[in-house]
C-alpha positions as CSV (number, residue, x, y, z in Angstrom):
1,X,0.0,0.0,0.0
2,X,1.5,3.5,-0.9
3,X,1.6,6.4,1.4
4,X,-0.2,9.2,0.1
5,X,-0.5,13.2,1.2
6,X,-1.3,16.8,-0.5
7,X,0.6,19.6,-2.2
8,X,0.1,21.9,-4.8
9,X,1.9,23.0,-8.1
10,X,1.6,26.9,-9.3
11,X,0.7,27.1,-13.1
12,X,0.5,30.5,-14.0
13,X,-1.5,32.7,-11.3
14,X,-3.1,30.0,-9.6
15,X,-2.6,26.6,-8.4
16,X,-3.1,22.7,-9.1
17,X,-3.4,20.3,-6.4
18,X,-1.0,17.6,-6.4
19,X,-1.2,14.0,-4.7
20,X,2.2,13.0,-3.7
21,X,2.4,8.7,-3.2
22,X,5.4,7.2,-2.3
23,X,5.5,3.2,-3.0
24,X,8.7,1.4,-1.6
25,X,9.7,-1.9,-3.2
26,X,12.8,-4.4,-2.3
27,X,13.8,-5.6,1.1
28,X,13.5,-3.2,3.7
29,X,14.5,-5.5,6.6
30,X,18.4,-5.4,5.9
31,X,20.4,-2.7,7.3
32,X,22.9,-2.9,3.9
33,X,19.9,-2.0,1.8
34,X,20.8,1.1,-0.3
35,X,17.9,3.4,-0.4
36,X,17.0,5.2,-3.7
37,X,14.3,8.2,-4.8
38,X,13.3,7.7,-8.0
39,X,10.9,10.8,-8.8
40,X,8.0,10.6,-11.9
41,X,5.1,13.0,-12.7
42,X,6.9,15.3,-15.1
43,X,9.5,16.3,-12.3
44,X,11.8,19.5,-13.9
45,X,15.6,19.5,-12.9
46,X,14.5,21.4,-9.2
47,X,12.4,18.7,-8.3
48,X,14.2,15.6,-9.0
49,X,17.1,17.3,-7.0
50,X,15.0,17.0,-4.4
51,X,16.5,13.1,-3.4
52,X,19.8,14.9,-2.9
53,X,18.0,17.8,-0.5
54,X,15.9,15.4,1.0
55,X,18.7,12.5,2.0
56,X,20.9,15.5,3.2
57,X,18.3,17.0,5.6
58,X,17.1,13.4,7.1
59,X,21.0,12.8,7.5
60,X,20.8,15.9,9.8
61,X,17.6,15.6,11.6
62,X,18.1,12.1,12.5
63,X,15.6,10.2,10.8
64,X,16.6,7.0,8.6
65,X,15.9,7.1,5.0
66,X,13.4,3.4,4.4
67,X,15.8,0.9,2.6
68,X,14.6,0.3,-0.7
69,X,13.8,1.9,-3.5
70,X,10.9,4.5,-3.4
71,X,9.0,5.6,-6.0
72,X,7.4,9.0,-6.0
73,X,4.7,9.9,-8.1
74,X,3.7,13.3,-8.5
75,X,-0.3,13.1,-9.9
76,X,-1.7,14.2,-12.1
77,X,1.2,12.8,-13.7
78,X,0.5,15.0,-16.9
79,X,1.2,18.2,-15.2
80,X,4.4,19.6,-15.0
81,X,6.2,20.4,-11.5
82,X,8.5,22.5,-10.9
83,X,10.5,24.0,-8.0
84,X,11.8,23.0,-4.8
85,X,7.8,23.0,-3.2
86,X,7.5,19.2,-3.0
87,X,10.2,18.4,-0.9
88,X,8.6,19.2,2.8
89,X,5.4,16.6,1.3
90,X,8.2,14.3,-0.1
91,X,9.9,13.9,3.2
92,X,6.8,13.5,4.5
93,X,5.7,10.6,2.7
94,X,9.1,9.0,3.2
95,X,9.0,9.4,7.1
96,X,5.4,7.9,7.3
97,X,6.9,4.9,4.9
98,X,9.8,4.7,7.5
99,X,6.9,4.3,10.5
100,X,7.9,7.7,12.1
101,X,4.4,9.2,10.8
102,X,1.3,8.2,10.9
103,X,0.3,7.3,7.3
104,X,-3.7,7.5,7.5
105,X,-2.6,11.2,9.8
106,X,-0.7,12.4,6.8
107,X,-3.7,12.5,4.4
108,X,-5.5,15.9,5.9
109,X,-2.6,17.3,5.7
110,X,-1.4,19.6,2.9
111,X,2.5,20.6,2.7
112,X,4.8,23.1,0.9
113,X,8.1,23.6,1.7
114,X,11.8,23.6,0.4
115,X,14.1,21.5,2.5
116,X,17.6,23.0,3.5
117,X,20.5,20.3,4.0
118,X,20.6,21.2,7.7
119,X,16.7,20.1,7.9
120,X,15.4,23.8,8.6
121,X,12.5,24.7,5.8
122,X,13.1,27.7,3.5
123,X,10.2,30.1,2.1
124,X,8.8,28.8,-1.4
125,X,7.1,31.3,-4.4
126,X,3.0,30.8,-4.7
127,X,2.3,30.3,-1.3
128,X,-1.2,32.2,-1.6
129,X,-2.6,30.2,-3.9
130,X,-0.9,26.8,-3.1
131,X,-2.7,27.6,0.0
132,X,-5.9,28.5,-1.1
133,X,-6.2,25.4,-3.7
134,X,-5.3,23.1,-0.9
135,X,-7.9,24.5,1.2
136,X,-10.7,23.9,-1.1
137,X,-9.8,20.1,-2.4
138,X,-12.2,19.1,0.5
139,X,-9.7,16.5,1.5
140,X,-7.4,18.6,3.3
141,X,-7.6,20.1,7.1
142,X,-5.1,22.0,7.9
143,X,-2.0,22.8,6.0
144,X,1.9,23.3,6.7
145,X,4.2,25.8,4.9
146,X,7.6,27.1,6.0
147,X,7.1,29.5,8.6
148,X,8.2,32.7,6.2
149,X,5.4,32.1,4.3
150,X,2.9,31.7,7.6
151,X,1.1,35.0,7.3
152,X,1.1,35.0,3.6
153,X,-0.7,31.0,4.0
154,X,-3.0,32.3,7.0
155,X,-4.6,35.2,5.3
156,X,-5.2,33.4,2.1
157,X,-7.0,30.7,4.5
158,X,-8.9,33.1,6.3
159,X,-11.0,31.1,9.2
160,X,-12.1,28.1,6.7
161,X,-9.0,25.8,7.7
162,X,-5.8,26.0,10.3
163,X,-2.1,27.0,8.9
164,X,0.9,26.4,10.9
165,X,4.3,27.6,9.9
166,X,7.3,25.3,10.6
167,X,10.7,25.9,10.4
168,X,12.2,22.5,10.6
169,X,11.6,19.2,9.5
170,X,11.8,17.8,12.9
171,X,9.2,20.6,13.7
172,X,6.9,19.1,11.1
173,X,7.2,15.7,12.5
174,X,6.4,17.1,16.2
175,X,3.3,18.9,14.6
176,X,1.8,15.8,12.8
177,X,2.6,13.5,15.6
178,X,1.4,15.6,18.3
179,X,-1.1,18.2,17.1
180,X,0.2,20.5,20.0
181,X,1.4,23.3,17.9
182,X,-0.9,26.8,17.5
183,X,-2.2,27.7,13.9
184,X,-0.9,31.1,12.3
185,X,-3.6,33.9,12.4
186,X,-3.5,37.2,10.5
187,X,-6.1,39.6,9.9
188,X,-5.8,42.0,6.4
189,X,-6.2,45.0,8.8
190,X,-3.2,44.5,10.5
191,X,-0.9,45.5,7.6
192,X,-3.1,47.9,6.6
193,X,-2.4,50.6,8.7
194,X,0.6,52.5,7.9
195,X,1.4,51.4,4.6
196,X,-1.2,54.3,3.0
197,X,0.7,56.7,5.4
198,X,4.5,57.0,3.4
199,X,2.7,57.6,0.1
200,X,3.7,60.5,-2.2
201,X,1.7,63.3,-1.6
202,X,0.4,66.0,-4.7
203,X,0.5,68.7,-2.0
204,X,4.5,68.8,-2.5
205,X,3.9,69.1,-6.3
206,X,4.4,72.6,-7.4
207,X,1.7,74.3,-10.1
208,X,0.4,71.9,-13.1
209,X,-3.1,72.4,-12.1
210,X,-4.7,71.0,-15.0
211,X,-2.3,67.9,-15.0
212,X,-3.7,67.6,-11.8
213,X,-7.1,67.6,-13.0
214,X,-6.5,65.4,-15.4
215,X,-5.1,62.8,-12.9
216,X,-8.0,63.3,-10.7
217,X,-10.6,62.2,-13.3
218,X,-8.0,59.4,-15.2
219,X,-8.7,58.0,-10.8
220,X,-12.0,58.5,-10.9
221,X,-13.4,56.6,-13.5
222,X,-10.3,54.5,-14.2
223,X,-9.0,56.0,-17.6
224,X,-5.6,56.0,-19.0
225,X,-3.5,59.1,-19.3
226,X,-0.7,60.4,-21.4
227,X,1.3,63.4,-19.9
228,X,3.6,65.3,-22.6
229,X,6.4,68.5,-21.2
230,X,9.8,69.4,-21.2
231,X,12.1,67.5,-18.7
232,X,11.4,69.1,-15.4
233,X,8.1,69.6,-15.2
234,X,7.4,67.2,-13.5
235,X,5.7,64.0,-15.1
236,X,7.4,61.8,-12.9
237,X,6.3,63.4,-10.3
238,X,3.1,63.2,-10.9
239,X,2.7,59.9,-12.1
240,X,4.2,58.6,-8.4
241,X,1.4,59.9,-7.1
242,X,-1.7,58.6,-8.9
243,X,-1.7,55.3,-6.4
244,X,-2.1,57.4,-3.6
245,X,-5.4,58.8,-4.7
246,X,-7.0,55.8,-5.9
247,X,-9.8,54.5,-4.1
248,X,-8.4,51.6,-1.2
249,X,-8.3,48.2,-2.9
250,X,-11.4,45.9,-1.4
251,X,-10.4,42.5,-0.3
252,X,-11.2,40.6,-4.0
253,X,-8.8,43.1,-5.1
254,X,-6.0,42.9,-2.3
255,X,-5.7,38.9,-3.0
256,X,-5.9,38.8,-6.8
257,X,-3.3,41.9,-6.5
258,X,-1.4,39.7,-3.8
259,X,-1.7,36.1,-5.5
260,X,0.1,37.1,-8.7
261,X,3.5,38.6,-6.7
262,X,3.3,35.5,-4.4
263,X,4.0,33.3,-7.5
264,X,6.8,35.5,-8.5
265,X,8.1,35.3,-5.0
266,X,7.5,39.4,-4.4
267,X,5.7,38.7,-0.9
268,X,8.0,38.4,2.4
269,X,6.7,37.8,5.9
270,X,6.8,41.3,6.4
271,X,4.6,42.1,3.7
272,X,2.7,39.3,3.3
273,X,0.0,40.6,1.2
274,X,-0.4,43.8,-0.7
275,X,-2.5,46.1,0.5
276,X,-1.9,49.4,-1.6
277,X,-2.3,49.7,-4.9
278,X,0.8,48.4,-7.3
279,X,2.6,51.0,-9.4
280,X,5.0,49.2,-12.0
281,X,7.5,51.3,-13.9
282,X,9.5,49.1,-16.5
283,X,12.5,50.7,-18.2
284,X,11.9,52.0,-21.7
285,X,14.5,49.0,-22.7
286,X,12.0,46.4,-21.3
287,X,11.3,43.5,-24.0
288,X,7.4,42.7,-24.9
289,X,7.7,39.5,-22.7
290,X,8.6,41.6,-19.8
291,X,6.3,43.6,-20.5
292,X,3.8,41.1,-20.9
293,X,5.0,37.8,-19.6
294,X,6.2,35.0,-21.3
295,X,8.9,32.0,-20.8
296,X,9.0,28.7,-22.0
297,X,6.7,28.2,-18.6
298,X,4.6,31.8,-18.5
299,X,5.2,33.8,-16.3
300,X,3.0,37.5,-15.3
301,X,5.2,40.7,-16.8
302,X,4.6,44.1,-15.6
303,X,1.7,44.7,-17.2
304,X,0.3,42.1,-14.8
305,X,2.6,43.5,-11.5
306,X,0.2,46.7,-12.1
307,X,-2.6,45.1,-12.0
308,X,-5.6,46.9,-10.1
309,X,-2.8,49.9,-9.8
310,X,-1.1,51.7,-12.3
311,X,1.4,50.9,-14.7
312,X,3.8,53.9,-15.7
313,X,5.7,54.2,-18.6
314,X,7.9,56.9,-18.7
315,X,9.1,58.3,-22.3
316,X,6.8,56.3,-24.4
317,X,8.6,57.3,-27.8
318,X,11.7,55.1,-26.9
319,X,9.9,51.9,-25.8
320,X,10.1,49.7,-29.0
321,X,7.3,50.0,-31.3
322,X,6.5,46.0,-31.0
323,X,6.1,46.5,-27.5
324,X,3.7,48.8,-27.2
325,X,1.9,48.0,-29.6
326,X,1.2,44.2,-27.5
327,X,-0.3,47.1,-24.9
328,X,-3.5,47.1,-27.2
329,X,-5.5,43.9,-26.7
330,X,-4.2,44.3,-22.6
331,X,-5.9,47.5,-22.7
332,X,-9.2,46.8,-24.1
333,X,-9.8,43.5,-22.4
334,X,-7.7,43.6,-18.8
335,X,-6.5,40.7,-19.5
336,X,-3.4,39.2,-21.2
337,X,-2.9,35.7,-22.9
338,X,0.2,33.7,-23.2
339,X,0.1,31.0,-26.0
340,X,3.4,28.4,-26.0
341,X,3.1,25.1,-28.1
342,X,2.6,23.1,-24.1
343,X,-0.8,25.5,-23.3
344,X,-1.7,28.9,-23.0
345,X,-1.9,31.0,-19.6
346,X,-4.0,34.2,-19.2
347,X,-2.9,37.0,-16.8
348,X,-5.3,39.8,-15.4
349,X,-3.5,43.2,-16.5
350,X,-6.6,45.8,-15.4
351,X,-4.9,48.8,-14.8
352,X,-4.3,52.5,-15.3
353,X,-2.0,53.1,-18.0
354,X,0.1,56.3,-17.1
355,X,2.6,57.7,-19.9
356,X,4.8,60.2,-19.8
357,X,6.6,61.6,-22.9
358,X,8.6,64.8,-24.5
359,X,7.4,67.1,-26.6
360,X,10.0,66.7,-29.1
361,X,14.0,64.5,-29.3
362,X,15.7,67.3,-27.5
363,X,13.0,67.5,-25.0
364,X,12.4,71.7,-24.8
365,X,9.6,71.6,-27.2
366,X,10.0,75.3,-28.2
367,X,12.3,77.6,-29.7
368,X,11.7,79.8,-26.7
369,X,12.9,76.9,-24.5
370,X,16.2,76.4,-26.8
371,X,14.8,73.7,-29.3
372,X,16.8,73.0,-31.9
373,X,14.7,69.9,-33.4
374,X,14.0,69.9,-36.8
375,X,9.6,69.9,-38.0
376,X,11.0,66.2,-39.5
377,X,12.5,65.4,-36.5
378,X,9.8,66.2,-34.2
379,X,7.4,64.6,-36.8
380,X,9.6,61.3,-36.5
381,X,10.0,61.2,-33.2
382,X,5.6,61.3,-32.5
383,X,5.3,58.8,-35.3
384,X,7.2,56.1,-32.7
385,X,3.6,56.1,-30.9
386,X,0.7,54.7,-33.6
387,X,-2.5,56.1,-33.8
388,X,-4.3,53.0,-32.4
389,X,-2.5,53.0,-29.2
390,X,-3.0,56.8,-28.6
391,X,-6.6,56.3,-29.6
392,X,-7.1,53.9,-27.0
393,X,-5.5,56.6,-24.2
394,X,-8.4,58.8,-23.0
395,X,-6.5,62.1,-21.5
396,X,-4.1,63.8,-23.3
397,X,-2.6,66.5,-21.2
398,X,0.4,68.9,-21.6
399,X,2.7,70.1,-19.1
400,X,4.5,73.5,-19.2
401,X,7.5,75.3,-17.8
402,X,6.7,76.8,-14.3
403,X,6.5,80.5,-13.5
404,X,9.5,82.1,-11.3
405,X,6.9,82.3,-8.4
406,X,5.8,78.8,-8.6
407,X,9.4,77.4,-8.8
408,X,10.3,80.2,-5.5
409,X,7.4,79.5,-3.7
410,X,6.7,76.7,-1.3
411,X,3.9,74.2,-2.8
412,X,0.9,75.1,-1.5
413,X,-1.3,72.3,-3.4
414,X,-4.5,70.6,-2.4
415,X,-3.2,67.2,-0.4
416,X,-3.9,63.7,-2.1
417,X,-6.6,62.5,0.9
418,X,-8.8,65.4,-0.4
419,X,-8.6,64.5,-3.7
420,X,-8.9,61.0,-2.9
421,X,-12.2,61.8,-1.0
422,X,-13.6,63.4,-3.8
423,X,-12.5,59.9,-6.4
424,X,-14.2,57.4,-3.5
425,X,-17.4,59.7,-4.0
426,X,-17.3,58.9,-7.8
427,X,-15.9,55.6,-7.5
428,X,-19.5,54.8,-5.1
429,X,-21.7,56.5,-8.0
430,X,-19.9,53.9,-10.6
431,X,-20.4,50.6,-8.2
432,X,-24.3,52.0,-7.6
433,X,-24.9,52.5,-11.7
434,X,-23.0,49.0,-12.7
435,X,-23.7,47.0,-9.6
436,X,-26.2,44.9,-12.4
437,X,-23.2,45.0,-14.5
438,X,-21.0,41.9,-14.7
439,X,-17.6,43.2,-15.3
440,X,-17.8,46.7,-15.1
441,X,-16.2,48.2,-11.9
442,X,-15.5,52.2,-13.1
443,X,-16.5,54.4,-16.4
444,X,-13.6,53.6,-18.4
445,X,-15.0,49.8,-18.9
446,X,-18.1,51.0,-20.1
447,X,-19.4,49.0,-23.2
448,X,-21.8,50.0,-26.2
449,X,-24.7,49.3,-24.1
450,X,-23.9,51.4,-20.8
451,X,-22.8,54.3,-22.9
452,X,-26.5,54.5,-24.9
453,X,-27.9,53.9,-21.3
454,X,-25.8,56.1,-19.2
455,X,-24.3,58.8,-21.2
456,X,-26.7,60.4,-22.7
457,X,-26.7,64.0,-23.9
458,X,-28.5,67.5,-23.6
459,X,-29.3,69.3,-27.3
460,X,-26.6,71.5,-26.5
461,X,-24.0,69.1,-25.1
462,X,-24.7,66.9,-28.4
463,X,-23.9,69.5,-30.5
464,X,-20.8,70.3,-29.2
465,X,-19.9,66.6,-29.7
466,X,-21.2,66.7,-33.5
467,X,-19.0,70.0,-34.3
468,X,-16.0,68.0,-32.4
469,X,-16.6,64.6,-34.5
470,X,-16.4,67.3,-37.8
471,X,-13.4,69.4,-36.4
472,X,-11.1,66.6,-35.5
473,X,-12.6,63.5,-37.4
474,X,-13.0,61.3,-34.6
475,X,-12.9,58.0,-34.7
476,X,-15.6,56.2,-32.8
477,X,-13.4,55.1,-30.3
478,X,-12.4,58.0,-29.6
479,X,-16.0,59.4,-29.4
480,X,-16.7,56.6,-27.2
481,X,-13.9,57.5,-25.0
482,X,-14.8,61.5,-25.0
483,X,-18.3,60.3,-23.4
484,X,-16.7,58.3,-20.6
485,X,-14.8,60.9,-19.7
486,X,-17.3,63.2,-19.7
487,X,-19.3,60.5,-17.3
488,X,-16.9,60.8,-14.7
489,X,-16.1,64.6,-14.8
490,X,-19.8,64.6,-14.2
491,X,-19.9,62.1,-11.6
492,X,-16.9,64.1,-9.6
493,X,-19.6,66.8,-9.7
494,X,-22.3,64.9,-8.4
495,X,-24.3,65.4,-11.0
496,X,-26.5,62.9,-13.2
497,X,-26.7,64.6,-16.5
498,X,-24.0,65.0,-18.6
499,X,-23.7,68.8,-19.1
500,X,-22.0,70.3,-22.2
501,X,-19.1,72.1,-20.0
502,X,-18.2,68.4,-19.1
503,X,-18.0,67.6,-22.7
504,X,-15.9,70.6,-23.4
505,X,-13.6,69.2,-20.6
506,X,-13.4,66.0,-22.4
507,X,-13.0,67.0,-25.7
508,X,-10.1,69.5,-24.3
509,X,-8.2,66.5,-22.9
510,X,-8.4,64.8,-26.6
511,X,-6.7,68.0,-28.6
512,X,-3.4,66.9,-27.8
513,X,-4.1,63.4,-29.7
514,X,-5.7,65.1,-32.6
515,X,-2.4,67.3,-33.8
């Protein structure tokens, strides 16, 4: 009869649970028996080196490896493992085989861990959803993970099941044997609380009032936002502080959020789960499968890091054009697939696309500033960015030089929290109009149907949107995208109807895009 107990393999985002059996065969009776770990389940390089880790840490805790040779399957035998997870449920198996463990005990357990040579258990990636996966195969009843991933494990458990952090394997054995040990708790709230408190704050940001704006609205109803000035003016800047006026991620969003840098191994004990908003900033040298994801075995890119946050891409112009251009179908759908010959993997990648970019090569935009760019240059320099991509940005905003006085004086700008007051208001008006609305969280992920229901339009507001279609020949996307915006500048109002200084607004933030 084979020994039998739980773990879990990470495949993509989320996780797979594995049944780990251990069969030995041959004598077991003579002391000169040689024992040998033969591993099978499509095992990658990490896990069969596992026999090595495992013979080293028994040698060191004490326990005798069962004479014989041992089989260890890994089921579903079809799916690849990888990494050095298995080896705390490997040891396991082996030690209940060896009669140190109970082998009927060992089956409501589940088990992640990476064994050191000493014995002690190191921290493995994925530990939120290896968790969560384990919890919900019915079979399992409590699980065991290395104790640096304790809190990570306990929140994504919650009160359904107990987790217990170990840092040994001799502490493992103790814990199955006896039962004594108390289960990790951790509550979301407590790593809440000063993490919003170190955030940059657009009270130190000196003038740009209308970027400001701008940034206000892109939070409020979730749009994406290209920002184009001289160096200095403070783009950067800016864009820093978009997370900290976003509305506070709820508790679907903090473990989706959470779950994908757990299986990149982003999480620590300290930090165990994120609970602020994600702001990813890849260099402009970044390749599409960064930006992305990719691998022979997919992995999330940055795209996915920002998801629910904001991803900011500072001068746009020198990103190659292949990789921006994968930003399209990301954009539209907030979500990303990855196709290799073994499978495809799909990502979530919702977020708030934040670009930054100069007005022309040398930056100064102007002959008053000291341009020297050539029309052709400048022309060649804005053709790098394709009209579908900008198209699918919704505020277009430029930044100019400061004054003397507002480069002299101190900042004297409104604070983040008030403006964050004001984007929770409109954020509340959003969930109330598309809580009937499968999929649709905020006004930028408004479809055909909610913008004929919930955008329409006065006489006079409609013909200032006819003379705007005529003026700039408008695309319907970008009509579309004119309306949401005017939705949400409405909603920061407080106001139902869509009035025409609200499309004026909108149309205002689209003039950049149409030069």
């Amino acid at each position: 009869m084979s020994v039998k107990c739980f773990s879990a393999a990470v495949a993509g985002i989320d996780a797979v649970p594995v049944e780990i059996e251990v069969k030995i065969s041959g004598s077991t009776n003579s002391p000169m028996r040689e024992s040998v770990i033969t591993i099978v389940g499509l095992p990658d390089a990490a896990v069969r080196e596992s026999r090595e880790r495992i013979s080293a840490a028994f040698l060191s805790s004490g326990f005798p490896l069962p004479a014989g040779t041992a089989v260890v399957n890994l089921a579903p035998a079809d799916l690849k493992k990888e990494g050095a997870s298995f080896d705390l449920a490997i040891a396991i198996c082996l030690l209940a085989e060896a009669g140190i463990l109970d082998k009927e005990r060992i089956r409501t357990f589940g088990f992640a861990g990476e064994l050191a040579l000493d014995g002690s258990i190191r921290p493995v990636k994925g530990a939120l959803p290896l968790t969560d996966v384990l919890g919900r195969t019915g079979k399992v009843h409590a699980v065991v993970v290395p104790l640096g991933n304790a809190c990570e494990a306990a929140l994504a458990a919650g009160k359904r099941f107990p987790v217990f952090g170990i840092a040994s394997l001799k502490e493992a054995v103790d814990l199955v044997n006896n039962g004594d040990f108390l289960p990790c708790r951790a509550e979301l709230k407590e790593f809440q609380s000063e993490d919003e408190k170190h955030m940059p704050d657009f009270a130190d940001v000196k003038g740009q009032q209308m970027a400001k704006r701008a940034l206000e609205i892109a939070a409020a109803g979730g749009h994406n936002i290209l920002m184009c000035g001289p160096p200095g003016t403070g783009k950067s800047m800016l864009a820093s502080r978009l997370p900290g006026i976003l509305p506070p991620m709820t508790l679907e969003e903090t473990l989706e959020t959470s779950r994908i840098h757990s299986v990149l191994g982003m999480l620590s004990s300290g930090a165990p789960i994120l609970t602020r908003r994600p702001f990813a900033a890849p260099h402009h040298t970044v390749s599409d499968a960064g930006l992305l994801g990719g691998g022979h075995d997919p992995r999330p890119g940055e795209i996915s890091l920002a998801h629910n946050g904001v991803l900011f891409l500072d001068e746009l112009p020198e990103f190659k054009r292949n990789v921006l251009e994968v930003l399209r179908q990301p954009l539209e759908t907030g979500t990303v697939t990855i196709s290799r010959a073994s499978g495809s993997c799909t990502f979530p990648a919702r977020f708030i696309l934040c670009a930054a970019m100069n007005p022309c090569p040398c930056g100064r935009g102007e002959v008053e500033l000291g341009c020297v760019c050539k029309l052709e240059e400048k022309r060649r320099y804005l053709k790098k960015l394709s009209g579908p991509l900008l198209d699918r940005i919704d505020l277009h905003v430029e930044l100019r030089q400061l004054t003397q006085d507002e480069l002299v004086n101190v900042p004297n700008g409104e604070p983040s929290a008030q403006i964050r007051q004001r984007v929770i208001a409109a954020r509340k008006i959003q969930e109330a109009r598309f809580a009937r609305c499968r999929g649709i969280y905020c006004n930028a992920r408004m479809g055909s149907r909610e913008l004929q229901q919930y955008c329409k339009l006065n006489p006079a507001g409609e013909m200032l949107l006819r003379q705007a279609i005529a003026r700039f020949k408008l695309s319907p996307r970008a009509y579309d995208r004119i309306l949401k915006v005017a939705r949400t500048i409405s909603d920061l109002a407080g106001v139902e109807n869509i009035s025409e200084n609200a499309i004026f607004e909108a149309i205002n933030y689209r003039k950049a895009a149409f030069s």
